[in-house]
Each structure stands twice: as structure tokens, then as C-alpha cells.
TIRO-429507 format. One record per residue (C-alpha): residue number from 1; x, z, y. Coordinates in nm, 3 decimals, decimal comma. Layout:
+-----+---------+---------+---------+
:   n :       X :       Z :       Y :
+-----+---------+---------+---------+
: NUM :       X :       Z :       Y :
...
+-----+---------+---------+---------+
//
This chain:
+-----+---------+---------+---------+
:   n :       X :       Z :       Y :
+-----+---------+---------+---------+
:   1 :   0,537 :  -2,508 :  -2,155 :
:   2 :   0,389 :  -2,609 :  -2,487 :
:   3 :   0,620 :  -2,528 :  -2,724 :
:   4 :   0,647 :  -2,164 :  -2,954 :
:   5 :   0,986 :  -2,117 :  -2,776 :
:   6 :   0,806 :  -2,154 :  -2,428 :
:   7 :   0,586 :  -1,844 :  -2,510 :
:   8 :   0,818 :  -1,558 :  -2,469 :
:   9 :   0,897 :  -1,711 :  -2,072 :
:  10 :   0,532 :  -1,791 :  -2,016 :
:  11 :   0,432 :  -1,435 :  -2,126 :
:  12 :   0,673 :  -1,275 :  -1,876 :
:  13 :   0,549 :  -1,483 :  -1,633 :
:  14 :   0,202 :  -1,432 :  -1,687 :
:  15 :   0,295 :  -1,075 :  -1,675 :
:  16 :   0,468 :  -1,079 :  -1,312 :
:  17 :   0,163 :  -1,270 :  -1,162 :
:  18 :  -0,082 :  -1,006 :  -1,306 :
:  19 :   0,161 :  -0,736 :  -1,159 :
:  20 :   0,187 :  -0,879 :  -0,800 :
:  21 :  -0,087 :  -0,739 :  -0,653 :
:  22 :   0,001 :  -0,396 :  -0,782 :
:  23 :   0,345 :  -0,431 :  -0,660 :
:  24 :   0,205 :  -0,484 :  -0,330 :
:  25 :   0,030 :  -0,205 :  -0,278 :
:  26 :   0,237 :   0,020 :  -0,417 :
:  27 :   0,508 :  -0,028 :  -0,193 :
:  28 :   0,214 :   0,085 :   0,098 :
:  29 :  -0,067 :  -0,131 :   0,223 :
:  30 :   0,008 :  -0,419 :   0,434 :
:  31 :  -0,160 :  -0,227 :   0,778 :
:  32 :   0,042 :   0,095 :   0,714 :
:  33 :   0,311 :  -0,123 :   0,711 :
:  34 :   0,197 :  -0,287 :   1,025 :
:  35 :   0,121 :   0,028 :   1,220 :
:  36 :   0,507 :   0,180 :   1,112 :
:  37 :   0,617 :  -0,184 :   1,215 :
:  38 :   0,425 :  -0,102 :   1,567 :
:  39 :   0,479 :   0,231 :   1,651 :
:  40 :   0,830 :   0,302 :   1,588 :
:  41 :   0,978 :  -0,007 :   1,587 :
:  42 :   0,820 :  -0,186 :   1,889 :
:  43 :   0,739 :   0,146 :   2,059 :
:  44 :   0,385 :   0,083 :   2,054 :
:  45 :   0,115 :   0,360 :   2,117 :
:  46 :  -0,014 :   0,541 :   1,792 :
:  47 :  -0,358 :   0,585 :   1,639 :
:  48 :  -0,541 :   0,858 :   1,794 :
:  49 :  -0,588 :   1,195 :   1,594 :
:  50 :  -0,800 :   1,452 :   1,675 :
:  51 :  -0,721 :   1,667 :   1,388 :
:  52 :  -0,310 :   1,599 :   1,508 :
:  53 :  -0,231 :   1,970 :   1,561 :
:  54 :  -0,549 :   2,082 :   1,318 :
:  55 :  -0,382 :   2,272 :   0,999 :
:  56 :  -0,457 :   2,048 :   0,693 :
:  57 :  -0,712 :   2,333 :   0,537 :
:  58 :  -0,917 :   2,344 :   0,870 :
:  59 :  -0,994 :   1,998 :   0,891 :
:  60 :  -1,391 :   1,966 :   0,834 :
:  61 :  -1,528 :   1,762 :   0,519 :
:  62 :  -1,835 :   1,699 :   0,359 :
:  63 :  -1,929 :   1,968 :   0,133 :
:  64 :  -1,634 :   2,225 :   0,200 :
:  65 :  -1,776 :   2,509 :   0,293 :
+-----+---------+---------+---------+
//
């Protein structure tokens, strides 16, 4: 890829390898992915939650008062 007519195709490809990464993670990180993977597919136990049947405004956080 040398040429001026080369530069559109290298451009689009230097444009999907910058994406990639971004691509990636937007479709969910590879151990979310792993722990779906594990826990409903292999029937695997789940993380442990203590806040599991905590209502999401009553969960403690830094600073919340």
C-alpha cells in the first residue's frame, strides 16, 4: 500500500484497528461475559451479594449521607 489509490483502504483500515478495542468493550467486558457464560449456561454458582435483596437507594456509599 503505497500508492494515492491505496489511501482510501488503508484509512478504513487504520480506522477498524483503532476501533477494536472499543468494540470490545462495548459489547460488555470479557469477565461479565465469562461470569453470564458460567452461571447460566454451565449452571455454575453466582458471585455473592450482600446487598442482593438491599433496595438500590439503601445501599451504603462513601459520602451519601
Amino acid at each position: 500500500m503505497s500508492g494515492p489509490e491505496d489511501a482510501e483502504v488503508a484509512g478504513k483500515f487504520q480506522a477498524m484497528l483503532l476501533r477494536a478495542p472499543g468494540t470490545r468493550v462495548e459489547g460488555g467486558t470479557d469477565e461479565i461475559m465469562r461470569n453470564i457464560i458460567a452461571e447460566r449456561v454451565l449452571g455454575l454458582p453466582g458471585d455473592i451479594r450482600v446487598d442482593k435483596d438491599v433496595p438500590f437507594n439503601k445501599i451504603p456509599t462513601k459520602g451519601r449521607a
